[in-house]
N, CA, C and O atoms as a GROMACS GRO file, in nm:
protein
  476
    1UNK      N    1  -0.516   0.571   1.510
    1UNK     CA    2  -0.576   0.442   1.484
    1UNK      C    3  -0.489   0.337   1.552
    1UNK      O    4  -0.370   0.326   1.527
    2UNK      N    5  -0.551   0.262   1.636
    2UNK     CA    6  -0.508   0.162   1.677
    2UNK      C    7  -0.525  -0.006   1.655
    2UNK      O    8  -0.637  -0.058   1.658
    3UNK      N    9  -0.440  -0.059   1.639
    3UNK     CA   10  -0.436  -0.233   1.590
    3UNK      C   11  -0.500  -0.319   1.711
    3UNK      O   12  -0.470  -0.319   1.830
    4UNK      N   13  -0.596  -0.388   1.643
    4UNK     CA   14  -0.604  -0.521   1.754
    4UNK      C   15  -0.646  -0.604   1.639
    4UNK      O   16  -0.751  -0.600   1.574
    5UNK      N   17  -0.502  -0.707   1.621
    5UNK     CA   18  -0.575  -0.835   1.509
    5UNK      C   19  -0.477  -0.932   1.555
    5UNK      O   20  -0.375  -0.910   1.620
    6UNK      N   21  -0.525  -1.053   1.510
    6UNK     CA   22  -0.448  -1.168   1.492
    6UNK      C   23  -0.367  -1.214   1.405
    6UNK      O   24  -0.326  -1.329   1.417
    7UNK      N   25  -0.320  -1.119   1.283
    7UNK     CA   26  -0.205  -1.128   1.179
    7UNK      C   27  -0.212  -1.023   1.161
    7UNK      O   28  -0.312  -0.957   1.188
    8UNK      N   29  -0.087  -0.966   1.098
    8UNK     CA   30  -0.023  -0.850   1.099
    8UNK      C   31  -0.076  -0.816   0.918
    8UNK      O   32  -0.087  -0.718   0.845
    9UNK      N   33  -0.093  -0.924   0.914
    9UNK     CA   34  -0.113  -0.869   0.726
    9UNK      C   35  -0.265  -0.856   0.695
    9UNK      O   36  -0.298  -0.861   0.577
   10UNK      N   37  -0.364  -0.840   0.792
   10UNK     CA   38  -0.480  -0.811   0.775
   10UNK      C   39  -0.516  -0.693   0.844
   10UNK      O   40  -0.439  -0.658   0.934
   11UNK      N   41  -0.646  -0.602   0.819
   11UNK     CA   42  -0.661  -0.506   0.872
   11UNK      C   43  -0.706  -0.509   1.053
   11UNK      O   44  -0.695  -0.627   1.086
   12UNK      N   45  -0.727  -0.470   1.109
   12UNK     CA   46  -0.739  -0.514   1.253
   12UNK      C   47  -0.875  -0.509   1.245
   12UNK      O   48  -0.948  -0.439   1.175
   13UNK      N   49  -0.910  -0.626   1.359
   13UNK     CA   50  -1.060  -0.658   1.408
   13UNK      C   51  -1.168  -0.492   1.440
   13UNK      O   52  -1.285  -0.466   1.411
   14UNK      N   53  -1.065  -0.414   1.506
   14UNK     CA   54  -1.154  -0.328   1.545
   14UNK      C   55  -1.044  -0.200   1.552
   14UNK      O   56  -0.924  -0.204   1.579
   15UNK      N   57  -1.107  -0.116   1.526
   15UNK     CA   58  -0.980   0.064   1.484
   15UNK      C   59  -1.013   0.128   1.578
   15UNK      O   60  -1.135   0.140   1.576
   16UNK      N   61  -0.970   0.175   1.660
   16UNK     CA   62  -0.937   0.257   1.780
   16UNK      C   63  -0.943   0.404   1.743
   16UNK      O   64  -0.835   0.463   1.745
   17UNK      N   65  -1.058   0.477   1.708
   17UNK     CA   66  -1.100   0.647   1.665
   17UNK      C   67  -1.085   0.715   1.770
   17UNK      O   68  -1.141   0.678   1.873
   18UNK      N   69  -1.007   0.832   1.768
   18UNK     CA   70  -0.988   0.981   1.841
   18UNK      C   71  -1.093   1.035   1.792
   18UNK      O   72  -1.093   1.046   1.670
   19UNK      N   73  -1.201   1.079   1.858
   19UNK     CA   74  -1.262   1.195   1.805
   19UNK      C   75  -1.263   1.334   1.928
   19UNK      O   76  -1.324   1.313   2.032
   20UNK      N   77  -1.217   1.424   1.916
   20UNK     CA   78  -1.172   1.534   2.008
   20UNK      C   79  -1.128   1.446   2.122
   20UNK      O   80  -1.077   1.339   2.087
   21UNK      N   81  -1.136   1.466   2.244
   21UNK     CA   82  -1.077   1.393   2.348
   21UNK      C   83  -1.130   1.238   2.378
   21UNK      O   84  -1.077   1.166   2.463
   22UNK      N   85  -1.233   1.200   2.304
   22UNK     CA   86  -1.298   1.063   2.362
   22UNK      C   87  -1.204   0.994   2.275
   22UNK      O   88  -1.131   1.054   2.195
   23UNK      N   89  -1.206   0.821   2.297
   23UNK     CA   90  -1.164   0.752   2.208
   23UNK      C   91  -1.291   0.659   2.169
   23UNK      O   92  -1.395   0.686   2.229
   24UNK      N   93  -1.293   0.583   2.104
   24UNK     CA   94  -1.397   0.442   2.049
   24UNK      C   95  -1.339   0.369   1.952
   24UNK      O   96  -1.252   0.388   1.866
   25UNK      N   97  -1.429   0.254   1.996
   25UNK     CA   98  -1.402   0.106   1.882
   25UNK      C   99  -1.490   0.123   1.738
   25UNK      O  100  -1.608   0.145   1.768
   26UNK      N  101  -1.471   0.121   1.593
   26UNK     CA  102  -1.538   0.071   1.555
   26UNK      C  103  -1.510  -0.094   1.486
   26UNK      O  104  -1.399  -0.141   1.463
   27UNK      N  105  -1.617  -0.149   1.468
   27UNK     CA  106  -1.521  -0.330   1.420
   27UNK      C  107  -1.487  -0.301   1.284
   27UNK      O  108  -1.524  -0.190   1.246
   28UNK      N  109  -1.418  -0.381   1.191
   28UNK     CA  110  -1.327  -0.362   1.082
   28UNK      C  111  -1.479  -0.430   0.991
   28UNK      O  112  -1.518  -0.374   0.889
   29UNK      N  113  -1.536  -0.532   1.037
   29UNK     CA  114  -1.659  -0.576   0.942
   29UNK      C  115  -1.763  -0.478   0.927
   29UNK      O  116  -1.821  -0.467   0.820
   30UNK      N  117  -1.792  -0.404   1.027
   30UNK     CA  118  -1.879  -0.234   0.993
   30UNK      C  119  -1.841  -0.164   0.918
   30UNK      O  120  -1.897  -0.061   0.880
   31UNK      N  121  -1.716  -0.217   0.874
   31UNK     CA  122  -1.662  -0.068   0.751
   31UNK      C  123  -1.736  -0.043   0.641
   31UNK      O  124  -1.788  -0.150   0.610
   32UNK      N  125  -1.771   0.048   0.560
   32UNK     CA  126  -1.816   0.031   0.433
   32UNK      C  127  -1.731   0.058   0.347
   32UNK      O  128  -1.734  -0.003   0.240
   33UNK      N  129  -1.616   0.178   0.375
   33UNK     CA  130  -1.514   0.235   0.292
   33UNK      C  131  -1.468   0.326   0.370
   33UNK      O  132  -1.529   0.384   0.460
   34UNK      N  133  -1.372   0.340   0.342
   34UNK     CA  134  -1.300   0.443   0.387
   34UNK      C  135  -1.210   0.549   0.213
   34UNK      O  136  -1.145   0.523   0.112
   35UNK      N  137  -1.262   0.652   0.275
   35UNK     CA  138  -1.190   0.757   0.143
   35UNK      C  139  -1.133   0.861   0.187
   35UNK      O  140  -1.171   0.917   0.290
   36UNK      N  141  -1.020   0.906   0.104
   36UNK     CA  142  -0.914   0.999   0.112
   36UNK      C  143  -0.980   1.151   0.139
   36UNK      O  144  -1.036   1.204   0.043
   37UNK      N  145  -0.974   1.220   0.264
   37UNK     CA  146  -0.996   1.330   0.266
   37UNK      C  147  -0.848   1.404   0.316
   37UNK      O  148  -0.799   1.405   0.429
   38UNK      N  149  -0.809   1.451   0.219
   38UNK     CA  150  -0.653   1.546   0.270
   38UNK      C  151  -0.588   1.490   0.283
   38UNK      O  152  -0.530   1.421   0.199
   39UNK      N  153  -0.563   1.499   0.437
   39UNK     CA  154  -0.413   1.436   0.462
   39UNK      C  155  -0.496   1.331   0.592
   39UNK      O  156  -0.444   1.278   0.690
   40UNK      N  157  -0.603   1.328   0.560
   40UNK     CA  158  -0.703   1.235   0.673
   40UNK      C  159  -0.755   1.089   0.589
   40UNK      O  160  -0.744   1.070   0.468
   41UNK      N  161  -0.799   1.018   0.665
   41UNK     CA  162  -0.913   0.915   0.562
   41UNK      C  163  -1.092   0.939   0.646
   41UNK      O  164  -1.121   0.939   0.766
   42UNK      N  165  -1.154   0.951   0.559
   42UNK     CA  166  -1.298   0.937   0.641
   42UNK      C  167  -1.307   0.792   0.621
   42UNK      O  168  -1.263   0.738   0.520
   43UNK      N  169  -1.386   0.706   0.754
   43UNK     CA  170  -1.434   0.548   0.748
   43UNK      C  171  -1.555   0.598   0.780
   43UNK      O  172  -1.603   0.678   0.860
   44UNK      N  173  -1.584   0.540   0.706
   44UNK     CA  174  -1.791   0.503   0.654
   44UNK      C  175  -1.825   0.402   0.702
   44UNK      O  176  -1.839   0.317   0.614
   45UNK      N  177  -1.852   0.360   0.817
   45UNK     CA  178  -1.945   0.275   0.886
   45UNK      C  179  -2.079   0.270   0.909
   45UNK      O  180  -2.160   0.360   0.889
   46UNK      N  181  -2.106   0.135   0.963
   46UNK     CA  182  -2.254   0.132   0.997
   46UNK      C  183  -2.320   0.223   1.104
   46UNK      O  184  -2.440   0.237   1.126
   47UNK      N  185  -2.200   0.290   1.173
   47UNK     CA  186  -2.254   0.374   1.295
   47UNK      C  187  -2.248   0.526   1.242
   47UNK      O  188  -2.312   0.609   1.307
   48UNK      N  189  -2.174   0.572   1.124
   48UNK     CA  190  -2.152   0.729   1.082
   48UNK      C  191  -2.051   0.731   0.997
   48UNK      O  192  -2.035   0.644   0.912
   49UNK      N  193  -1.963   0.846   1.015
   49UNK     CA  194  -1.835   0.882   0.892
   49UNK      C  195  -1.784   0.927   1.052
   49UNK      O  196  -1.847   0.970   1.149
   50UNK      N  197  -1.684   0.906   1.037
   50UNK     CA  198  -1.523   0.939   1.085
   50UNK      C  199  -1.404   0.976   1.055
   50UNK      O  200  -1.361   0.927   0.950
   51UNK      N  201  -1.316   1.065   1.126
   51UNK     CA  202  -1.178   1.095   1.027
   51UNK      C  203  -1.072   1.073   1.074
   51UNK      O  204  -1.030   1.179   1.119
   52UNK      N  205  -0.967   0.952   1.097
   52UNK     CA  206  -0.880   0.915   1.116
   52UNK      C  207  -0.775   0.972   1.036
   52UNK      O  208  -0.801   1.001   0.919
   53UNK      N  209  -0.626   0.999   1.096
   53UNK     CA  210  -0.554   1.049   1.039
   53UNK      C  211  -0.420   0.947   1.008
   53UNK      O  212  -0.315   0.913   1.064
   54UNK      N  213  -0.485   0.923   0.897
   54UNK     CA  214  -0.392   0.776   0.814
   54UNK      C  215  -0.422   0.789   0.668
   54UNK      O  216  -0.507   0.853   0.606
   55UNK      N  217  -0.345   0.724   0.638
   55UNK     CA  218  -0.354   0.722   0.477
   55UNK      C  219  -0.433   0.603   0.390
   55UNK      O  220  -0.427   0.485   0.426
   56UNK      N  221  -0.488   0.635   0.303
   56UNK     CA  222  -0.557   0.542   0.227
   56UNK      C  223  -0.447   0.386   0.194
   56UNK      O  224  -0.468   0.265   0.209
   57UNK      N  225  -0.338   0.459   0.150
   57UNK     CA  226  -0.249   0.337   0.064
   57UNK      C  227  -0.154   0.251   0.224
   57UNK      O  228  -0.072   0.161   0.213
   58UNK      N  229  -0.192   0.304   0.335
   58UNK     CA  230  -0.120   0.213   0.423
   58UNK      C  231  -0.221   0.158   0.475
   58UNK      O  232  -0.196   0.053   0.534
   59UNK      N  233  -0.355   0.202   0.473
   59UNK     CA  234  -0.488   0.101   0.505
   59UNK      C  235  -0.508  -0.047   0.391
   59UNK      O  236  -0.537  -0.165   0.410
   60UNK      N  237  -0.467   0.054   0.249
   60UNK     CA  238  -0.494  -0.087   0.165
   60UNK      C  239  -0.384  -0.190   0.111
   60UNK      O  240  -0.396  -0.298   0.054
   61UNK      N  241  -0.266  -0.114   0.154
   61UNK     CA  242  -0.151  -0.233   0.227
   61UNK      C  243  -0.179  -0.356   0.343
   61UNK      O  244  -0.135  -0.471   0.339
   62UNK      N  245  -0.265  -0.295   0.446
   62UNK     CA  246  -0.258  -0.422   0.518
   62UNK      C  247  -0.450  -0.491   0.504
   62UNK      O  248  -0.520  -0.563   0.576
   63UNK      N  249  -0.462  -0.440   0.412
   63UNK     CA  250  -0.617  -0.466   0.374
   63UNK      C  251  -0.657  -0.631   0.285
   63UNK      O  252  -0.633  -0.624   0.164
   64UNK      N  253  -0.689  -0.714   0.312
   64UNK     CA  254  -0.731  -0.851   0.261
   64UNK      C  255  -0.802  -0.814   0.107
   64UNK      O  256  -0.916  -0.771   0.093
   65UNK      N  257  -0.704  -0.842  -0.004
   65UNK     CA  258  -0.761  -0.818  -0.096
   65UNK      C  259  -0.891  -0.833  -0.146
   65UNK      O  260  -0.957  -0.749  -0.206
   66UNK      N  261  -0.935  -0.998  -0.100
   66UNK     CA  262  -1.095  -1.061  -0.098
   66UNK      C  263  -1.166  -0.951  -0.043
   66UNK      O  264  -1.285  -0.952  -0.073
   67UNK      N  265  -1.124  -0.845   0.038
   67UNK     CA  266  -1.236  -0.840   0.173
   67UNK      C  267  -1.239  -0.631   0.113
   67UNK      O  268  -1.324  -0.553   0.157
   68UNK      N  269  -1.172  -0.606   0.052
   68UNK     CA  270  -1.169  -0.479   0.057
   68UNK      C  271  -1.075  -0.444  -0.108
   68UNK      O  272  -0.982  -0.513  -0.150
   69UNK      N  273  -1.132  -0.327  -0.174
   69UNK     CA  274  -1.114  -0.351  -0.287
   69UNK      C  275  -1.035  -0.149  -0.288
   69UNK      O  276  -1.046  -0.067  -0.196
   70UNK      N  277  -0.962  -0.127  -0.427
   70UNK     CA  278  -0.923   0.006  -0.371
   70UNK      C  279  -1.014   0.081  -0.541
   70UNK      O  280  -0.952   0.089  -0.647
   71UNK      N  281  -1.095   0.105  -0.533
   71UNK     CA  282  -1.215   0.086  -0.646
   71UNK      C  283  -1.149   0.227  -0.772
   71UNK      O  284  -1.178   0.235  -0.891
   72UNK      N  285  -1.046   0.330  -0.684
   72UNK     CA  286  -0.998   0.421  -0.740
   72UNK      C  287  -0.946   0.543  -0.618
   72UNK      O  288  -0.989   0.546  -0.503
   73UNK      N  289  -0.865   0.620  -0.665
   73UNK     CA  290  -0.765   0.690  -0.569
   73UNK      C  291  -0.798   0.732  -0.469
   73UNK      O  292  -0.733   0.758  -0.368
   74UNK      N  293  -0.951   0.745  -0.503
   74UNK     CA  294  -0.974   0.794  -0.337
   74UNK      C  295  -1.037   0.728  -0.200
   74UNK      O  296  -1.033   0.768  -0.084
   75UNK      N  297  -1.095   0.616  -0.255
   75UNK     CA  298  -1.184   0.556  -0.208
   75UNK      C  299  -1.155   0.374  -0.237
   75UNK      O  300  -1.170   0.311  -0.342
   76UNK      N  301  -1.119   0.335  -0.130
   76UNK     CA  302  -1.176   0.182  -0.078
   76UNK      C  303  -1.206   0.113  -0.021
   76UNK      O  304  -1.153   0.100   0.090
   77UNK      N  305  -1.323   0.017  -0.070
   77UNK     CA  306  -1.465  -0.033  -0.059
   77UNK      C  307  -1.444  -0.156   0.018
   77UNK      O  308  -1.352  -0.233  -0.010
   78UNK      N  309  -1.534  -0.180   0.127
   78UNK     CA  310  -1.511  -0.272   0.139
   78UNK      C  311  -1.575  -0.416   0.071
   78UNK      O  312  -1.614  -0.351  -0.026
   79UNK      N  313  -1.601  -0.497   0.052
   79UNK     CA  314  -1.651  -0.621  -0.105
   79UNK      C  315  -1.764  -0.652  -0.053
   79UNK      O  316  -1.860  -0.638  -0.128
   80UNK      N  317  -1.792  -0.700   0.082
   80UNK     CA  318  -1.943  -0.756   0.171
   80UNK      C  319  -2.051  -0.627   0.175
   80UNK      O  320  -2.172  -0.642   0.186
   81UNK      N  321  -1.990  -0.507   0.165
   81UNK     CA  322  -2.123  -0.413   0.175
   81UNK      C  323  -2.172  -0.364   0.050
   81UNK      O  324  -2.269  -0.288   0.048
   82UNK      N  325  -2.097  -0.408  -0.088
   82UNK     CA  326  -2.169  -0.403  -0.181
   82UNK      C  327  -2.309  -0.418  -0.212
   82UNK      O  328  -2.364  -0.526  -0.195
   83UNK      N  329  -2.387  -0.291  -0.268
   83UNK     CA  330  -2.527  -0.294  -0.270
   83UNK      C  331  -2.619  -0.335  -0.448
   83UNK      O  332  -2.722  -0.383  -0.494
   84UNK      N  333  -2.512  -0.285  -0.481
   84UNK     CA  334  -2.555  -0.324  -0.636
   84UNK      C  335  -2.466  -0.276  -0.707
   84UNK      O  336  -2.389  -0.195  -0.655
   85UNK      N  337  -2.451  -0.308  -0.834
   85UNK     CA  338  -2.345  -0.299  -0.901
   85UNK      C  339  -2.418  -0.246  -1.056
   85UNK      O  340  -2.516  -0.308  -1.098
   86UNK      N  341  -2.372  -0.149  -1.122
   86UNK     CA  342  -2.442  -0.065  -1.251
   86UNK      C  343  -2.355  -0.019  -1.306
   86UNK      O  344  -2.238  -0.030  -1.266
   87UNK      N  345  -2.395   0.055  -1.432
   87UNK     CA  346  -2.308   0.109  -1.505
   87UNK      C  347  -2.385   0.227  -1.531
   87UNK      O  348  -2.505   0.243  -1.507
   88UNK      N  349  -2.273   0.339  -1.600
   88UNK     CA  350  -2.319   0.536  -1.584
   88UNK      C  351  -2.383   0.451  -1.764
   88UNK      O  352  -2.396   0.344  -1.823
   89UNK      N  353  -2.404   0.606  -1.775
   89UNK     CA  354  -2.412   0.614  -1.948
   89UNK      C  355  -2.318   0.645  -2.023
   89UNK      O  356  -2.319   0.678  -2.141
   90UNK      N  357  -2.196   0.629  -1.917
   90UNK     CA  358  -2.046   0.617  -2.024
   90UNK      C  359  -1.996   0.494  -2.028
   90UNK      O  360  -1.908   0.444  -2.098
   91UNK      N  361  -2.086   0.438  -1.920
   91UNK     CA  362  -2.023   0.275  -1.946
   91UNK      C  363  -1.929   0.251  -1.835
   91UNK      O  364  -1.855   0.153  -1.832
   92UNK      N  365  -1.933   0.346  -1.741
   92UNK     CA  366  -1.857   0.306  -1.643
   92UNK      C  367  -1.903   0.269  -1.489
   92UNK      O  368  -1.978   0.350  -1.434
   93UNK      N  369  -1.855   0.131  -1.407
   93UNK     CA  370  -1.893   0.057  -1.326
   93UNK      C  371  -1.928   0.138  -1.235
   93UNK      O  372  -1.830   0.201  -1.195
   94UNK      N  373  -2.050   0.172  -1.166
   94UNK     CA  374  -2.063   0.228  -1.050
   94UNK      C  375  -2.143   0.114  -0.940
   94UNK      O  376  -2.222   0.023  -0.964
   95UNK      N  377  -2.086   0.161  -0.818
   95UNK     CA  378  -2.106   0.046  -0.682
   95UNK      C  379  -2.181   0.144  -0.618
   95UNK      O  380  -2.165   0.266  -0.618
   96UNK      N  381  -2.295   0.052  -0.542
   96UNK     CA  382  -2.360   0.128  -0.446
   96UNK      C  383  -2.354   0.050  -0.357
   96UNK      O  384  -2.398  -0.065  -0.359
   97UNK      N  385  -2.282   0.123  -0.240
   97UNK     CA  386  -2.259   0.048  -0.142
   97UNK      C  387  -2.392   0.038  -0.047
   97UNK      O  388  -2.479   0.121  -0.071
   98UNK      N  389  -2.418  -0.068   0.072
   98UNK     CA  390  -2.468  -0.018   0.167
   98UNK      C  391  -2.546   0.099   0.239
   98UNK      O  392  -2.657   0.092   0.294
   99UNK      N  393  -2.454   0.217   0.225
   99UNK     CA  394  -2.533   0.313   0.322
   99UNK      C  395  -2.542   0.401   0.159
   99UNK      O  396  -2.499   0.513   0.132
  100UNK      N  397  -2.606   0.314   0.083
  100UNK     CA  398  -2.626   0.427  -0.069
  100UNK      C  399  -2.497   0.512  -0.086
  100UNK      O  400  -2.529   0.608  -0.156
  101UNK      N  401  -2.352   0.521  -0.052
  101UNK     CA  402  -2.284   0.541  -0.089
  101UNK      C  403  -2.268   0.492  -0.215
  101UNK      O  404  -2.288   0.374  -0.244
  102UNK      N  405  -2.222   0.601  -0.311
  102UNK     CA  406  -2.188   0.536  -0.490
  102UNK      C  407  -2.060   0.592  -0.498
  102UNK      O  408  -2.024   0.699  -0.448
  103UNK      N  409  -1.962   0.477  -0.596
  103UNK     CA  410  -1.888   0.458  -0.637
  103UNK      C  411  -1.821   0.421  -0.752
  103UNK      O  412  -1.821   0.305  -0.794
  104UNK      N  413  -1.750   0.535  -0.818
  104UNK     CA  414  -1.740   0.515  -0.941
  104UNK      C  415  -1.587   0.408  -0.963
  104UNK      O  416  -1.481   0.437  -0.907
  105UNK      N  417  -1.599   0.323  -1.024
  105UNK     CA  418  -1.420   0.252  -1.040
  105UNK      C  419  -1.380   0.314  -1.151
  105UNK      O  420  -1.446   0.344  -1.251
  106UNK      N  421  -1.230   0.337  -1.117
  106UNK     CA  422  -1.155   0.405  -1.250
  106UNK      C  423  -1.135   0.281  -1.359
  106UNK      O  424  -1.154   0.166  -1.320
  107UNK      N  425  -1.098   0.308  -1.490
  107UNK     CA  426  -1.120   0.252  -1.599
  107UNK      C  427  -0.982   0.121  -1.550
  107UNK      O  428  -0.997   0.003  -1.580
  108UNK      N  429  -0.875   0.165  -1.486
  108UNK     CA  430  -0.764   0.071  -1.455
  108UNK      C  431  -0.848  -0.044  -1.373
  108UNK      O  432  -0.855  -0.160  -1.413
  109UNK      N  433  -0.924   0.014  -1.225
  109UNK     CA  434  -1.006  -0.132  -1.101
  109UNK      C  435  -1.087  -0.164  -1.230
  109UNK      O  436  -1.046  -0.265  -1.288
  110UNK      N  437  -1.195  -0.099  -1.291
  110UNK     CA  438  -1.256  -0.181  -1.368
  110UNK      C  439  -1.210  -0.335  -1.381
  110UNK      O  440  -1.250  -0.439  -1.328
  111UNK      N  441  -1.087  -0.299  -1.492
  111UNK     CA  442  -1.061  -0.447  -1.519
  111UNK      C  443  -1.019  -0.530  -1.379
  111UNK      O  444  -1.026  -0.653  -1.378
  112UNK      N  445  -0.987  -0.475  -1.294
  112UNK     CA  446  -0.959  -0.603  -1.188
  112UNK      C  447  -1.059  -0.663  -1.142
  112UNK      O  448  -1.077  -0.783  -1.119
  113UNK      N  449  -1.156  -0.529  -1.120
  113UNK     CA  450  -1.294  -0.556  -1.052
  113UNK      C  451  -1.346  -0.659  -1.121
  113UNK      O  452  -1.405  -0.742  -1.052
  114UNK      N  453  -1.344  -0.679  -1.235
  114UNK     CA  454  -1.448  -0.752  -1.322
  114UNK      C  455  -1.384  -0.922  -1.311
  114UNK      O  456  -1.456  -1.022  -1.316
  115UNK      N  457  -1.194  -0.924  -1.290
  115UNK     CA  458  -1.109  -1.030  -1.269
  115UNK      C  459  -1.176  -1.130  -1.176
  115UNK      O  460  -1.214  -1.247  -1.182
  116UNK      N  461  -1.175  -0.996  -1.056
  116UNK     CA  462  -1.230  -1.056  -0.920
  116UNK      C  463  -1.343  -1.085  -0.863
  116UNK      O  464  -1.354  -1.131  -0.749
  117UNK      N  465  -1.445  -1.056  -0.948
  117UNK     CA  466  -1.568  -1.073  -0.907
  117UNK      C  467  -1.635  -1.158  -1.068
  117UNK      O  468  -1.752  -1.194  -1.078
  118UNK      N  469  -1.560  -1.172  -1.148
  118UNK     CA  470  -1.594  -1.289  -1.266
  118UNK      C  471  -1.669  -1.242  -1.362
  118UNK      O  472  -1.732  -1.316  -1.437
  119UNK      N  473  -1.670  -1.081  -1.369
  119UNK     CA  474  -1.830  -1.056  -1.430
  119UNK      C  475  -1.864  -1.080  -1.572
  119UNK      O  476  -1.979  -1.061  -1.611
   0.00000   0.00000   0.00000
């Protein structure tokens, strides 16, 4: 993964993907989420799933809290592709993102989620 941004403390404009020998751009506003697979992250964009080999917690280190949320260990969302917002029949917050990706928040984001979005 490669950086192209204008501050160092935000995620970069656009991520630079290896996939077998090609390289490509995708932009950082196409993201929908990116989640922990192994020792990889898959990014969920508007164009497919991808597997960059980076870690979740150094993506949501340089990640704009407003702009991208870490909803639970494996998986974080980005806040603009939120599709609707529900609850299971245990009472717990599930997000549907964009590309119908669902997302459950652990009982800890709950409460932030709810901080940060006022609910």
């Amino acid at each position: 993964m490669e950086l192209d941004t204008d501050n160092s403390n935000d995620l970069p404009k656009q991520i630079l993907i290896k996939d077998g020998e090609e390289y490509f751009h995708i932009q950082t506003n196409d993201i929908v989420l990116f989640e922990s697979y192994g020792n990889y992250i898959k990014i969920h964009s508007n164009e497919g799933v991808n597997l960059s080999k980076n870690s979740l917690s150094s993506i949501e280190k340089r990640a704009r809290p407003n702009h991208f949320f870490r909803a639970n260990r494996k998986e974080l969302i980005n806040m603009d592709k939120i599709k609707n917002i529900g609850r299971t029949k245990n009472d717990k917050i599930q997000i549907t993102l964009s590309n119908e990706h669902k997302v459950l928040l652990s009982d800890r984001k709950s409460v932030l989620f709810n901080e940060l979005i006022k609910l």
